[in-house]
Structures are given as structure tokens and as C-alpha cells.
C-alpha positions in Angstrom: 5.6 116.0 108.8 7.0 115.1 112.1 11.1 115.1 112.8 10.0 111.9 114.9 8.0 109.9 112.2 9.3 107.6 109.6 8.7 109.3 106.7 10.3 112.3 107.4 13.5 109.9 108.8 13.6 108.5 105.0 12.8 111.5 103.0 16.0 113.2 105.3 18.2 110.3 104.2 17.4 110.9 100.5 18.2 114.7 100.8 21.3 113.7 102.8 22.5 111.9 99.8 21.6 113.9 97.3 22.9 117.5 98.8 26.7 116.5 99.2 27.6 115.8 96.1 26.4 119.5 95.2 27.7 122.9 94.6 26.5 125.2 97.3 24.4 126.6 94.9 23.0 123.6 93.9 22.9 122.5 98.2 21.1 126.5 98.8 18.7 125.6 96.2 18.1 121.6 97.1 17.3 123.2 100.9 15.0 125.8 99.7 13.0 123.3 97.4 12.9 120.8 100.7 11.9 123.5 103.7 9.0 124.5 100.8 7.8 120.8 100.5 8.6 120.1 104.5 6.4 123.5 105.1 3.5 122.8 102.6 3.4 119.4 104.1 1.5 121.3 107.7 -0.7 123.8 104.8 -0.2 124.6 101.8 -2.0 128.3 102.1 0.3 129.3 104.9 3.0 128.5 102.7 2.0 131.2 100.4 1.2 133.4 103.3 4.6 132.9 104.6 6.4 133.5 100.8 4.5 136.6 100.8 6.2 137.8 104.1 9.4 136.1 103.5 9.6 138.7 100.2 8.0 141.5 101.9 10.7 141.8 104.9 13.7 141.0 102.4 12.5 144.1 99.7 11.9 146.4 103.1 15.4 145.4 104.4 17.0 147.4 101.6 16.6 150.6 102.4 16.9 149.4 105.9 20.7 148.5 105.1 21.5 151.1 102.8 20.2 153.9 104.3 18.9 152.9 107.6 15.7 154.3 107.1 13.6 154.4 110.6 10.6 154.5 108.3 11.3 151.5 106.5 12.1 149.4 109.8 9.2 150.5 111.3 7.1 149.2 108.3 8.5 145.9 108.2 8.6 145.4 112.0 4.7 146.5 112.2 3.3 144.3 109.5 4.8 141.5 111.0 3.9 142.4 114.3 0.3 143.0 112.5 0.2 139.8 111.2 1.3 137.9 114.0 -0.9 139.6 116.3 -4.4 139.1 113.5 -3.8 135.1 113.8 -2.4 134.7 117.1 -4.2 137.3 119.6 -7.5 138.2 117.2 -9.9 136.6 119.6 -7.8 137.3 122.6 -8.0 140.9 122.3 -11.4 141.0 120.9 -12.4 139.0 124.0 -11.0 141.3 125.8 -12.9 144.5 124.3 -16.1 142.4 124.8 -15.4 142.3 128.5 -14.2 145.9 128.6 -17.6 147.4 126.9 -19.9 144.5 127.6 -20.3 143.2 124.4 -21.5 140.1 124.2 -20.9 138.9 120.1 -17.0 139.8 121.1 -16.9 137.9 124.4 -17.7 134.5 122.7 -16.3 135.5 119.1 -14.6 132.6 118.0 -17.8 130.7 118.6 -19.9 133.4 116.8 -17.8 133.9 113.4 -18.2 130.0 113.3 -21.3 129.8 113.7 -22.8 133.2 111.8 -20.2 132.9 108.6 -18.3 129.9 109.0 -15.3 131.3 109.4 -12.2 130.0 112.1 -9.2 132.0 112.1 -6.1 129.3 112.4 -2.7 129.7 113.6 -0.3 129.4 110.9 2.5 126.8 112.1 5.8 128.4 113.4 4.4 131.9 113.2 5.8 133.4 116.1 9.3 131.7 115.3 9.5 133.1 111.8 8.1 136.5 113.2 11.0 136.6 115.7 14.1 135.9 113.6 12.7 138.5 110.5 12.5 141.1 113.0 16.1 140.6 114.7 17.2 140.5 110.9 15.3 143.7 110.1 17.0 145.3 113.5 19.7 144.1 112.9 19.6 145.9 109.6 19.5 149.2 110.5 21.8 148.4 113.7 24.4 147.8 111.2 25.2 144.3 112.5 24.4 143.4 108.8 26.6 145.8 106.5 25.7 144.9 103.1 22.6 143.2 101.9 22.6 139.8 101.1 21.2 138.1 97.9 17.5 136.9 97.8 18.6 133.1 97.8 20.6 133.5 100.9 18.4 135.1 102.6 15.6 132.6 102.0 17.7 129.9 102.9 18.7 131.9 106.5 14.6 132.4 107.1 13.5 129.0 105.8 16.1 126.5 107.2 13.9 123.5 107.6 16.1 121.8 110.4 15.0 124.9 112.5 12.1 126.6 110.8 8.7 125.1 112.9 10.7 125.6 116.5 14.0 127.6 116.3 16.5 128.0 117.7 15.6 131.3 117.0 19.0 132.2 114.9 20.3 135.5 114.4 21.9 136.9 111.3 25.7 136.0 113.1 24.5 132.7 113.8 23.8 131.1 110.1 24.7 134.0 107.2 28.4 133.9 107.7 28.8 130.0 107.4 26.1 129.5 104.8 28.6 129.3 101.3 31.0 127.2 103.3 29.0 124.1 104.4 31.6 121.8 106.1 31.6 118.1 106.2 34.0 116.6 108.9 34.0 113.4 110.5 33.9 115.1 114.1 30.9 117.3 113.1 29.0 113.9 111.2 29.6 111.5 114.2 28.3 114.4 116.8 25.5 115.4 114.5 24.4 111.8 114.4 24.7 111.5 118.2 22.6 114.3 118.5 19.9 113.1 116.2 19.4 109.9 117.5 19.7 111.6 121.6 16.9 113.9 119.9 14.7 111.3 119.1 15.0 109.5 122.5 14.1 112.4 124.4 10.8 113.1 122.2 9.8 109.4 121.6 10.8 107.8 125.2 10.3 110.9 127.6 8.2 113.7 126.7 6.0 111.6 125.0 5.6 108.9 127.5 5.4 111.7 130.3 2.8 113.3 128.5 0.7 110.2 128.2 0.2 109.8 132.0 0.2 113.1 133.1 -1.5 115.0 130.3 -5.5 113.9 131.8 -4.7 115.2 134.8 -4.7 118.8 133.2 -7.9 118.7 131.7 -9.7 117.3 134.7 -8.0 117.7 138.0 -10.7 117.8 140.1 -10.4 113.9 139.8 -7.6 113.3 140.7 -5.7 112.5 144.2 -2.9 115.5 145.5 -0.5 113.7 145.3 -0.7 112.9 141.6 -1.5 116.7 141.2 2.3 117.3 143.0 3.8 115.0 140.3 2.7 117.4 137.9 5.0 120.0 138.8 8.4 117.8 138.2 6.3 116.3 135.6 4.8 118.5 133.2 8.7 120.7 133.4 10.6 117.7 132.4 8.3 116.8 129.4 8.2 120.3 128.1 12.3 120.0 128.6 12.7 116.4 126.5 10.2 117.3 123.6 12.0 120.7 123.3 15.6 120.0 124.0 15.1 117.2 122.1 13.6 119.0 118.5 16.5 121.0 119.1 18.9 118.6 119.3 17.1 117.2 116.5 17.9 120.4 114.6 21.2 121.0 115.7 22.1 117.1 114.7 20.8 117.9 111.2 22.4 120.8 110.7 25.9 119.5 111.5 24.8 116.6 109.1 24.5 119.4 106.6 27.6 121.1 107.4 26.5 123.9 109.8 26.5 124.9 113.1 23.4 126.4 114.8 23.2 127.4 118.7 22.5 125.0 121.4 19.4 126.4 123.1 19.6 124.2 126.5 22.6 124.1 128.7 21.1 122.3 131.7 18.8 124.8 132.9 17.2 122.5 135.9 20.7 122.8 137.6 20.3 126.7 138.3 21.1 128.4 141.3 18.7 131.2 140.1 15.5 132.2 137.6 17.9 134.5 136.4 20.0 131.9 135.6 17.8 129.3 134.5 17.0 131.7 131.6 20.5 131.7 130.7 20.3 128.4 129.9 16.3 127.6 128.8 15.1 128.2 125.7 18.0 130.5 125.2 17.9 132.4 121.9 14.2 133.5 123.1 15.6 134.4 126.0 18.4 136.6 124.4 15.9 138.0 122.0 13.3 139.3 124.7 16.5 140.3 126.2 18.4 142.1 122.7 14.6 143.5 121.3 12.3 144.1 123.8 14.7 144.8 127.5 16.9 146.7 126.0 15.2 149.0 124.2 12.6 149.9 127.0 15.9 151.1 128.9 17.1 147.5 130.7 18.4 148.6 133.3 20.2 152.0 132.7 17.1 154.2 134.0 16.9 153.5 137.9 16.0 150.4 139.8 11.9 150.9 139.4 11.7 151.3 135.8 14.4 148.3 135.4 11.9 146.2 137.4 8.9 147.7 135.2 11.2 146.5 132.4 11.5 142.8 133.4 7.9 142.5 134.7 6.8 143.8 131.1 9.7 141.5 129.0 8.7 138.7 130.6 5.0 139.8 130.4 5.5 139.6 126.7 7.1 136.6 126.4 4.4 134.8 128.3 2.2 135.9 125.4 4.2 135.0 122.7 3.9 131.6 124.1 0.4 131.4 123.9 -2.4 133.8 123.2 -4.3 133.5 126.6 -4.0 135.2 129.8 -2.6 131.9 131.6 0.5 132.7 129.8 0.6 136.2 130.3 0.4 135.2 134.2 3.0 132.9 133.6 5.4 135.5 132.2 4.9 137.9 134.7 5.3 135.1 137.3 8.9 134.9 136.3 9.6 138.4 135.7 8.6 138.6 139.1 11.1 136.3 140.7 13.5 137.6 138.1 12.9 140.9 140.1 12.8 140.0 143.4 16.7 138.2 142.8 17.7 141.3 141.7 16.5 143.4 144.4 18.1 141.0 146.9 21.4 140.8 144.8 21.3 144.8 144.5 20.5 144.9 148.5 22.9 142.6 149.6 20.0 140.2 151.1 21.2 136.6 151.6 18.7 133.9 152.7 21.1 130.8 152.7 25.1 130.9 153.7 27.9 130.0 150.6 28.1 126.3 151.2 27.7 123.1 149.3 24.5 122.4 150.8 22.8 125.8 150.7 24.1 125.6 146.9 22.1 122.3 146.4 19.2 123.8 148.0 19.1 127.2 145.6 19.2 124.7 142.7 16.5 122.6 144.3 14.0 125.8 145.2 15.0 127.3 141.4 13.5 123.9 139.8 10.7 123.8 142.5 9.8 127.0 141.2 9.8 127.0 137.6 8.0 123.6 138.0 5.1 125.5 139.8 5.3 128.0 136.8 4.7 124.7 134.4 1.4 123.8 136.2 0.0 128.1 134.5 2.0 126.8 131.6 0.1 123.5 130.6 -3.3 124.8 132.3 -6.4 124.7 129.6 -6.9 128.2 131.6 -6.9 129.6 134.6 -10.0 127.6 136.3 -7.5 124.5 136.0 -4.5 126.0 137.5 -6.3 126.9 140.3 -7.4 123.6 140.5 -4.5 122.1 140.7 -3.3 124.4 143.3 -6.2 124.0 145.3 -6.3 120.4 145.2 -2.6 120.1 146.3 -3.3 122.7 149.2 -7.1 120.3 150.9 -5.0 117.3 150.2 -7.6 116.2 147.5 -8.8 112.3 147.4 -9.1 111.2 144.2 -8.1 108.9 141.3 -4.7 107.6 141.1 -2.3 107.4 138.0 -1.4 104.2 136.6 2.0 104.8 136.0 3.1 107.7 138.0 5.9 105.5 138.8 6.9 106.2 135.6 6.6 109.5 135.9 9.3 109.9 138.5 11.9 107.7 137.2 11.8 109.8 133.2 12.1 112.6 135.8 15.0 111.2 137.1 16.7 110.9 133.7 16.2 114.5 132.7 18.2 115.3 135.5 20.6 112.8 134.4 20.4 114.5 130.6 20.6 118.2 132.0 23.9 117.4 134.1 25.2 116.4 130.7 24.5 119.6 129.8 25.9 121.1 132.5 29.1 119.6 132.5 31.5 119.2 129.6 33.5 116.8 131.5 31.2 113.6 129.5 31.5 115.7 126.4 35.3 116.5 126.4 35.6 112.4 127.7 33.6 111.2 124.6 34.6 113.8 122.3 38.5 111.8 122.5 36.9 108.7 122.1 35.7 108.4 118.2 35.5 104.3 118.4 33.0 104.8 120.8 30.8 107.8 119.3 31.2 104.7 116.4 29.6 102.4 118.1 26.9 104.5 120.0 25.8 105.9 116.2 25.4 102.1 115.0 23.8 100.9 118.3 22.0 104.2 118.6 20.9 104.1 115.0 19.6 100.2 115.5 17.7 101.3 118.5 16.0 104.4 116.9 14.8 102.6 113.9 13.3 101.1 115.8 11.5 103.0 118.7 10.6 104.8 115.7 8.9 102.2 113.3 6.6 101.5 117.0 6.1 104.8 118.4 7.1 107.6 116.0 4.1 108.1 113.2 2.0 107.4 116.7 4.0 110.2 118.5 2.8 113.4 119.6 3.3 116.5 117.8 6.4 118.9 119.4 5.0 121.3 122.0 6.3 124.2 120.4 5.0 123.3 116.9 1.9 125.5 118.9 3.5 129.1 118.7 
């Protein structure tokens, strides 16, 4: 059940009108009962899977906060590390063994267990999301960021939050458990959650859906196509990945103030940084401050010498290329940006300036940050590494070829995610709307007409969320 379709719209609205006029009891339980049905909805089986781990880490957490018991943590943390790793990186790493001792039943094993026993393992849906926020919570635990243990039905409504269960934001304990018995209904936070939900749904249904109609062929065959609809890719393929996910999230965020809570913004335009570093200050930022809070820190960050802090971002960023996806394209892509991560720093810790402080050498930072993370889009959306090359290649002979239909379009949605990430960057729209409540009036009403809308011709036709695959 998609955010974008129009029976998750009306099933919303009925939940939206039955939870107010309960006590938060009665709202925990109401969420609880609907993030079981919205989950069940993708599979049914995973949903017991997922019970079974929800219950698992909250028992294990006990000792965790009581007597911050290493052994305990270290239980919890593997088997969810176990189980994420069996139905995300099982034919990965078995691939990977084949290669190593020449086995040749491991190096094509997905096709083999099909074909020999019928058997296809399938990733459960918001696996490595789920994975992610138990573990900070189980961490967090024995940090002693959490001081007393919650009760059971709080703790399942923290884990199973349907606004932001399939695809975050990844929320931390701070984030959600200290506002979750005092939901809040104001008519600031309803008319900017509404504003939110509807700018959600235009970003999926009118840009990252339309971008990925043209450009998303072009991927799985670019030896057909001309070089210069293989450039468009790399502005292309960055600014559809940015409107389908900035766009669930505001999704979730919009819902969530609906409900009476606040959950963290995730994008704060990213695609106007002056650095990588920076840019994953502002993308997909509760990942970013997890790999940062979970996996940097604890290898040492940056405390044990300037090699091993490089080791340390080469190998965080590693990691989170694989939690993306459970093929070596995205381990590539992660180290491609711990890389450049690395090189800024040892040109900030050198002293080494390219470009002077000015306006213009400023604009052209931003420009070569977005040139590069778009090159880092073309590994990211890649069927595998053959295609990547490709794509590099072709742009590099100046490849002839077939031309898109409606790259034009392509360019100008490109255009208006720059327009929507300088939104972002600047509060100087936000604080101007924000005084103006006839107007966030209107745009609800117009906004709402509009939606209906786009969504009644596009949205049960609409593509799934990008992330919905990790």
C-alpha cells in the first residue's frame, strides 16, 4: 500500500478521524492496529517475522538498561545483524565464496536453489530500516541515553510508526519516545503537516516518477543510446532519487504532524553544498548520523591519527554503500564517497585551497559537489557494474545512438529540484509563509484539489518509493 495511491489517501483519512477523539492509549493502540494492517498489506509472513524481532530486541533490552550487560547488547545487535545480513547479503556473500574457491553451484546460487528446490530467498520490506533504528535503541540502551525501560506498547509504537516504518527517517530513541503520551494538535502543526503532505505527493507523483519514466531505459540498455542522453543521466537519475525520497519523507513528516508529532527532517537542500562532507549533512541525514554515531565512532573517528581516520571513512562509507543494496556496485559507490569525503579532509587538514573565497568560486564548489555526487548516481542506479561502465564509456567516445523523447522534460523537473532544495536551504520562504496562515489556507485547499487529483490519474499507476528496496 503505497503513501501515493488512493486507497491508502482514504484509509489515512478514516484513521485521521477516528484517532483524535481518543485517549493516547486508545491513539497508541489505533497506530499499532494500523502499522500491523499497513505492514501485512506488503506480506503477511514478514509481518510475523518482524513481530518476532520486534519482541526479541525489546525482552533483550532489559538487561541492556538495567544492568548494561555487554553480553546482552551483543546478542541483540548480532541476531539482527544475522538476520539482516541472511535475507539481504545471502547470495552476495555466497557469490562471493564461489568465486573465492571456484565453486561453481555458489557462483550462480540464486539460480540454483530455484531451480534444484524451489526456493527464492526475498527481501523482507523495510528490513534494513527497522534493523537500524533497533540497534541505535539497543545502543542506546546500554549507552544510558535511555535510563529506564519503557513499556512494551511504547516501544512498539516507537519501532512500528507507520508514517515512517518502510523508509525512515531513521528515528532515534530522543527523536519519538519523549513526545509519544503527549500527541499535540495545533493549528500551526495541522496546516504545515498538510503542506507537507500534499508537497510530498507532488515530488513523488510529478518528478521522480516522471523522471524515472524517461530516464529509467537508459540504465538497462545504454549501449543504445546517444552521449548526450547518457550525460542527462547524471542530473537526472540524482534529482529523481531526491523527489521520491524527500518526498516519502515529507510525506511522513506531514502525517506525523497530522498526528501530533514531530519527526526529523531528513533533507535540508543537500544539492546546494559547497562540499561531500557537507552534502551528507544534509542528505539522507539520520543515515548519515547513524553511520556516523554507530559505525565512525566506534572504529575510533578520528581520535587515532589521520591514516586510520581515513581507514575509518573509507570503511563507514563502504558500509553504507552496502546497506543500500546487496551488490558490489554499491559497495563502489560508498567507497566512492568516502573517498572524496577523505580527500576534503586531507586538503582541509593541509591547508590546500584550489579556488579563492569569492562568490563565484563558491558557486562553482556547489556546482562540482552536485557534478559529483550526480556521477556517483550513475553506480547507484546501475543494474551492475557492466552498465556503469557503459555509461561512462559512452559519455567518454561520444556515443551515437537513440535519442530520448522527452529529455526536455528531464531538464526542466531538474530545474525544479533546484528550485525545491533552495527551499530547503533557506528559511527565508518558510519564516515568510509561516506569518501568513490565510495563505497556507488557501495552498491546503488549492493543494488538496490539485492532489486529488494527480492522484486519482497517476497514483495507484505510480511507482513504488526507491527506498521501499532496502
Amino acid at each position: 500500500m503505497l503513501f501515493n495511491s488512493a486507497i491508502f489517501l482514504i484509509l489515512f483519512v478514516v484513521f485521521y478521524l477516528a484517532y483524535w477523539p481518543l485517549p493516547v492509549r486508545g491513539k497508541h493502540i489505533l497506530i499499532i492496529i494500523a502499522s500491523f494492517i499497513f505492514y501485512g498489506w506488503y506480506s503477511f509472513p514478514f509481518l510475523l517475522l518482524f513481530l518476532f524481532i520486534l519482541f526479541f530486541s525489546y525482552y533483550i533490552s532489559i538487561p541492556i538498561v538495567r544492568h548494561k550487560s555487554k553480553a546482552a547488547l551483543a546478542v541483540g545487535v548480532g541476531l539482527l545483524v544475522l538476520n539482516l545480513a541472511f535475507f539481504k547479503y545471502f547470495y552476495l556473500f555466497a557469490a562471493g565464496l564461489g568465486h573465492l574457491f571456484g565453486l561453481e553451484y555458489l557462483i550462480d546460487i540464486r539460480r540454483n536453489l530455484q531451480g534444484d528446490y524451489g526456493i527464492e530467498i526475498i527481501l523482507p520490506i523495510a528490513i534494513s530500516f527497522y534493523t537500524f533504528q533497533i540497534i541505535a535503541y539497543l545502543v542506546d540502551c546500554y549507552r544510558g541515553t535511555i535510563s529506564e525501560q519503557i513499556i512494551l506498547r511504547k516501544y512498539i509504537v516507537f519501532i512500528l510508526y507507520f508514517p515512517q516504518f518502510i523508509a525512515g527517517p531513521i528515528m532515534r530513541s530522543t527523536d519519538f519516545i519523549e513526545q509519544i503520551d503527549q500527541p499535540r494538535a495545533t493549528e500551526d502543526r495541522m496546516l504545515n503537516g498538510s503542506l507537507l503532505l500534499l508537497q510530498g505527493i507532488f515530488k513523488k507523483v510529478l518528478i521522480a516518477d516522471q523522471i524515472g519514466a524517461v530516464i529509467g531505459p537508459v540504465f538497462q540498455r545504454p549501449e543504445s543510446y546517444d552521449f548526450t542522453m547518457l550525460i542527462i543521466l547524471i542530473p537526472g537519475f540524482i534529482s529523481q532519487i531526491y523527489a521520491d525520497f524527500s518526498g516519502y519523507t515529507d510525506m511522513a513528516r506531514g502525517m506525523s504532524k497530522l498526528l501530533g508529532y514531530e519527526i526529523p527532517e531528513n533533507f535540508t537542500g543537500p544539492f546546494l553544498s559547497s562540499s561531500m562532507s557537507e552534502l551528507w549533512r544534509r542528505w539522507h541525514i539520520t543515515l548519515s548520523t547513524w553511520l556516523r554515531d554507530y559505525i565512525y565512532f566506534p572504529l575510533g573517528g578520528s581520535r587515532r591519527g589521520e591514516a586510520a581516520t581515513y581507514i575509518n571513512l573509507l570503511v563507514t562509507m563502504g558500509l553504507g554503500g552496502l546497506w543500500h543494496g546487496a551488490n558490489w556496485t554499491m559497495l563502489v559507490w560508498g567507497i566512492y564517497m568516502g573517498f572524496i569525503i577523505a580527500v576534503e579532509r586531507f586538503m582541509s587538514q593541509n591547508k590546500i585551497r584550489i579556488l579563492p573565497e569569492t562568490l563565484w568560486a563558491e558557486g562553482m564548489r556547489k556546482f562540482w559537489t552536485w557534478f559529483l555526487f550526480g556521477i556517483s548516481g550513475i553506480l547507484f542506479a546501475s543494474p551492475g557494474i557492466e552498465q556503469a561502465f557503459q555509461i561512462f564509456g559512452g559519455i567518454a567516445v561520444g556515443q551515437r545512438g537513440s535519442i530520448l523523447a522527452r529529455f526536455g522534460l528531464v531538464i526542466v523537473l531538474c530545474i525544479v529540484v533546484l528550485v525545491f532544495n533552495y527551499l530547503q536551504y533557506s528559511d527565508r520562504l518558510k519564516n515568510w509563509l509561516g506569518s501568513r496562515r490565510g495563505l497556507r489556507y488557501a495552498l491546503v485547499g488549492l493543494g488538496s484539489i490539485l492532489i486529488t487529483l494527480l492522484v486519482g490519474m497517476y497514483g495507484d499507476t505510480s511507482g513504488s518509493f526507491i527506498y521501499f528496496s532496502f
